[in-house]
Structure formats: C-alpha cells, structure tokens
Backbone as CSV, one residue per row, in Angstrom:
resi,resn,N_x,N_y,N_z,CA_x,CA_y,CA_z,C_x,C_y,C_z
1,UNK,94.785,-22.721,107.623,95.718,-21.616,107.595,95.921,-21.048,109.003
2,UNK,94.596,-21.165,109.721,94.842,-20.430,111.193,95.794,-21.751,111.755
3,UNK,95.584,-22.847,111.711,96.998,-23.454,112.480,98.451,-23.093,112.286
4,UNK,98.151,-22.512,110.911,100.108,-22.425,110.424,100.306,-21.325,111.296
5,UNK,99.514,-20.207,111.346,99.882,-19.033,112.228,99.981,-19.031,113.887
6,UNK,99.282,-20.334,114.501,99.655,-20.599,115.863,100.845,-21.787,115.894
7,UNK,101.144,-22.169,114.659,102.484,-23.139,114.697,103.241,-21.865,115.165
8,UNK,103.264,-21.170,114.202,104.297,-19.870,114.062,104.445,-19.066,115.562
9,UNK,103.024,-18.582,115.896,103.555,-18.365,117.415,104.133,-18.965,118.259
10,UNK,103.714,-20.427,118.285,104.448,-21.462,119.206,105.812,-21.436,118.839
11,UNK,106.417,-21.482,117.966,107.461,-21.364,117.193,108.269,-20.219,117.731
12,UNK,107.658,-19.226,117.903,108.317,-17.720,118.307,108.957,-17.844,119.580
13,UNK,108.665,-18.945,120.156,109.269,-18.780,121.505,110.302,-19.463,121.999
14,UNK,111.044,-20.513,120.637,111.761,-20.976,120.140,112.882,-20.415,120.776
15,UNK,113.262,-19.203,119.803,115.031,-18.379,119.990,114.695,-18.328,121.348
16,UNK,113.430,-17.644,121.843,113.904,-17.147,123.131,114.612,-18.116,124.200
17,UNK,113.961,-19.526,124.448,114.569,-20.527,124.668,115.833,-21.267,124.669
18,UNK,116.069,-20.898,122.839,117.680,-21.352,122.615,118.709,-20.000,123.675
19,UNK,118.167,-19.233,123.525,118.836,-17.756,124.093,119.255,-18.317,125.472
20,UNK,118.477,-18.285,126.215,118.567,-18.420,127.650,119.071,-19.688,127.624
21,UNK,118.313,-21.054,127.326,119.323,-22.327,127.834,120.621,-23.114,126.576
22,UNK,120.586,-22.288,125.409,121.331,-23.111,124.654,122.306,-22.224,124.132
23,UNK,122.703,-21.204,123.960,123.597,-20.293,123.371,124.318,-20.609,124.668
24,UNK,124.462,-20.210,125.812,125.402,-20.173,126.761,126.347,-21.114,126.604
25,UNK,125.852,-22.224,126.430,126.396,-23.742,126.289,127.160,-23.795,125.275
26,UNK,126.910,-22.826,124.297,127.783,-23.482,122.525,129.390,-22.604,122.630
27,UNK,129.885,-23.500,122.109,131.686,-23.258,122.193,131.451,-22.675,120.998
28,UNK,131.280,-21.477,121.479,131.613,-19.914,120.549,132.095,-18.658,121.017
29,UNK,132.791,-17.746,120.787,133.278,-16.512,121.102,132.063,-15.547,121.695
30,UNK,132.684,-14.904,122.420,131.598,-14.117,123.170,130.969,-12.947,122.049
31,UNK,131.952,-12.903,120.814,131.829,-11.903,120.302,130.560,-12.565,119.535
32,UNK,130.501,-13.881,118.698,129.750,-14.553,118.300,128.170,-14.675,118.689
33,UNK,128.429,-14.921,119.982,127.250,-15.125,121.102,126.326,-13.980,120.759
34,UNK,127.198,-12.624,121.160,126.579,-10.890,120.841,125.975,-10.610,119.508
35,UNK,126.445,-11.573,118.764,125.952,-10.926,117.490,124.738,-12.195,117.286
36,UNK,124.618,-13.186,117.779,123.703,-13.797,117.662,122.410,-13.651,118.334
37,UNK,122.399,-13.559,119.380,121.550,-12.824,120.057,120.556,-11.599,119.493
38,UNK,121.075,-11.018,119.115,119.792,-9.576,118.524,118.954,-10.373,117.369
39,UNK,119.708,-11.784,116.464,119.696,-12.027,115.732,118.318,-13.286,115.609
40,UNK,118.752,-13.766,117.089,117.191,-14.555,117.527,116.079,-13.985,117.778
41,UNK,116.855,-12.438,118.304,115.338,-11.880,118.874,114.632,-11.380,117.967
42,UNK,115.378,-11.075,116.301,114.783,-10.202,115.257,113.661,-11.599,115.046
43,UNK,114.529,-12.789,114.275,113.435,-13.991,114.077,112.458,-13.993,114.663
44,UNK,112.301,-14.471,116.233,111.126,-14.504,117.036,110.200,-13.415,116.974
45,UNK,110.841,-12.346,116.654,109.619,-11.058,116.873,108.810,-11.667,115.059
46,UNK,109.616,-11.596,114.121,109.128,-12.106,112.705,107.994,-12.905,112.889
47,UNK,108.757,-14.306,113.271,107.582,-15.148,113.710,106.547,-14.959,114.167
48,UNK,106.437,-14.598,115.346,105.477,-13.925,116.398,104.304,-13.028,115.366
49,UNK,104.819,-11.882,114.676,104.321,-11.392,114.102,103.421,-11.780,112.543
50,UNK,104.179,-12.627,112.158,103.580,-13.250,111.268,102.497,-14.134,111.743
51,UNK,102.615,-15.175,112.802,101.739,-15.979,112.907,100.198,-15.000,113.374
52,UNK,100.565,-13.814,114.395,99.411,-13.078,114.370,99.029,-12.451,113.315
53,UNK,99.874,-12.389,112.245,98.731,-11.554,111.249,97.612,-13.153,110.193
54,UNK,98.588,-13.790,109.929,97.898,-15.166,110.117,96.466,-15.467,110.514
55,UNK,96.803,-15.789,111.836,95.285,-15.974,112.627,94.781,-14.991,112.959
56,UNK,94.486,-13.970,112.593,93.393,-13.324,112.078,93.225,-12.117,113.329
57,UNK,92.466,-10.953,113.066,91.862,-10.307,113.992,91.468,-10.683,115.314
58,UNK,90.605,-11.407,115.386,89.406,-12.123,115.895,90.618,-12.970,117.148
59,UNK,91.751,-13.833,116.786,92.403,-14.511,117.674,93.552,-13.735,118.321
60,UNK,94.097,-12.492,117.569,94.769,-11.461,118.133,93.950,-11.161,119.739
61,UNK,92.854,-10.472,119.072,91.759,-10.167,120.200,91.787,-10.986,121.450
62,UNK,91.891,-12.335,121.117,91.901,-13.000,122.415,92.828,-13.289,122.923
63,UNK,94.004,-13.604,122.309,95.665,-13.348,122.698,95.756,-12.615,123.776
64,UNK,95.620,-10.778,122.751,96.092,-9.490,123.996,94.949,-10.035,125.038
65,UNK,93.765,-10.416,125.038,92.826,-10.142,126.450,93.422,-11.496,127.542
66,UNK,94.254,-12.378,126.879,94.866,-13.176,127.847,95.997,-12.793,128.587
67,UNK,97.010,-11.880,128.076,97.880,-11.261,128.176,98.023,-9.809,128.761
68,UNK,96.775,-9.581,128.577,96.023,-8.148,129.673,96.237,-8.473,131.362
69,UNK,97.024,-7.265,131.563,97.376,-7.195,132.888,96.212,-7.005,133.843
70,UNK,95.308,-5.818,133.431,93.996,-5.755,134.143,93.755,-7.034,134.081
71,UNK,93.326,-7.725,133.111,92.434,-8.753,133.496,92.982,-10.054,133.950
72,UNK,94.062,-10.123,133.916,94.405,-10.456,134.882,94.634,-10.334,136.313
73,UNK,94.749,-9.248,137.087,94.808,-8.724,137.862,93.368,-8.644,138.720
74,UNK,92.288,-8.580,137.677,90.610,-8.608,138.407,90.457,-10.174,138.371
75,UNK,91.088,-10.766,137.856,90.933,-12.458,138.110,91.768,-12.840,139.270
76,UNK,92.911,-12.905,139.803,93.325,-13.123,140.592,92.749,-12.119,141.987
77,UNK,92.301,-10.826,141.878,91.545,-9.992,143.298,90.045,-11.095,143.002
78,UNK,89.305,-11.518,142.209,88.286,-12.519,142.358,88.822,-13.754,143.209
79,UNK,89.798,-14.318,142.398,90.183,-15.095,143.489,90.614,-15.221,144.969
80,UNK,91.023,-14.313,145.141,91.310,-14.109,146.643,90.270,-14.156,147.581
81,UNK,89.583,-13.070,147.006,88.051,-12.900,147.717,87.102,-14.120,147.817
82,UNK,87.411,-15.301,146.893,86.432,-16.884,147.089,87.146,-16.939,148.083
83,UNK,88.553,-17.339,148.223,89.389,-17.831,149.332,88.788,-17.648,150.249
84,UNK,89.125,-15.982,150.483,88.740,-15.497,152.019,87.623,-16.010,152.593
85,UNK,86.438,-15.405,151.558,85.054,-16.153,151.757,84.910,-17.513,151.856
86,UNK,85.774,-18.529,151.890,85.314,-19.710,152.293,86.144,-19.987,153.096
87,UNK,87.308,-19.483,153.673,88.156,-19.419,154.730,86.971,-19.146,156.003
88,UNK,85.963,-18.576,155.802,85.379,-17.658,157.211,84.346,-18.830,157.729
C-alpha cells in the first residue's frame, strides 16, 4: 500500500510538467489553456495529498525533513566548510 502512495506522489508531478512543457504546445484557445491550468494544479495537489496520507506518518516525516530549508541550508554551510578545510 505504501508504494501506491509514492506512485501517487511521483505521479503529482505529472500536471506540473504537462503545465510547463506540454500545454503551451497544444492547439487550443488561450481561453482553454486558462481554464486548464488551475485544473492540473487542483489534480496534482489531490494526488500529492493523497499519496501522503497513504504512506503514512512516519514517511511524511521524512519527506518535510528533506524538503526543510534549514536543513538544508546546515548541509550545504557543512559543506563548504570540508571544502575550505581541505582547500588550506
């Protein structure tokens, strides 16, 4: 069951994709385009959301801590500082 819910995230990122490289491209009205658009982003958020309630607490948890700006941010100032230090 936890795979169907990381299909589903993988999945979520789908529209966003069609959005940016494949809607531009389709011989449709601009008016068309506009109304399609909110319409990918409702899906993907669905998706997205579903597959995290899916996989569980526990993989949420590690999601946001990958997606955490701090920690990201203290991983890359770690990195710098090996650099430097083996630069010297």
């Amino acid at each position: 069951m936890q795979k169907l819910g990381l299909v589903l995230i993988g999945v979520s990122f789908l529209p966003w994709a069609a959005i940016a490289l494949v809607l531009p491209r389709l011989p449709i009205t601009t008016t068309q385009k506009t109304l399609l658009i909110p319409a990918l982003l409702v899906l993907a958020e669905i998706l997205f959301w579903l597959g995290l309630l899916i996989v569980g607490k526990e993989a949420a948890q590690r999601y946001k801590q990958f997606f955490n700006f701090k920690a990201v941010w203290r991983s890359l100032k770690r990195g710098i500082n090996r650099l430097g230090r083996s630069l010297r």
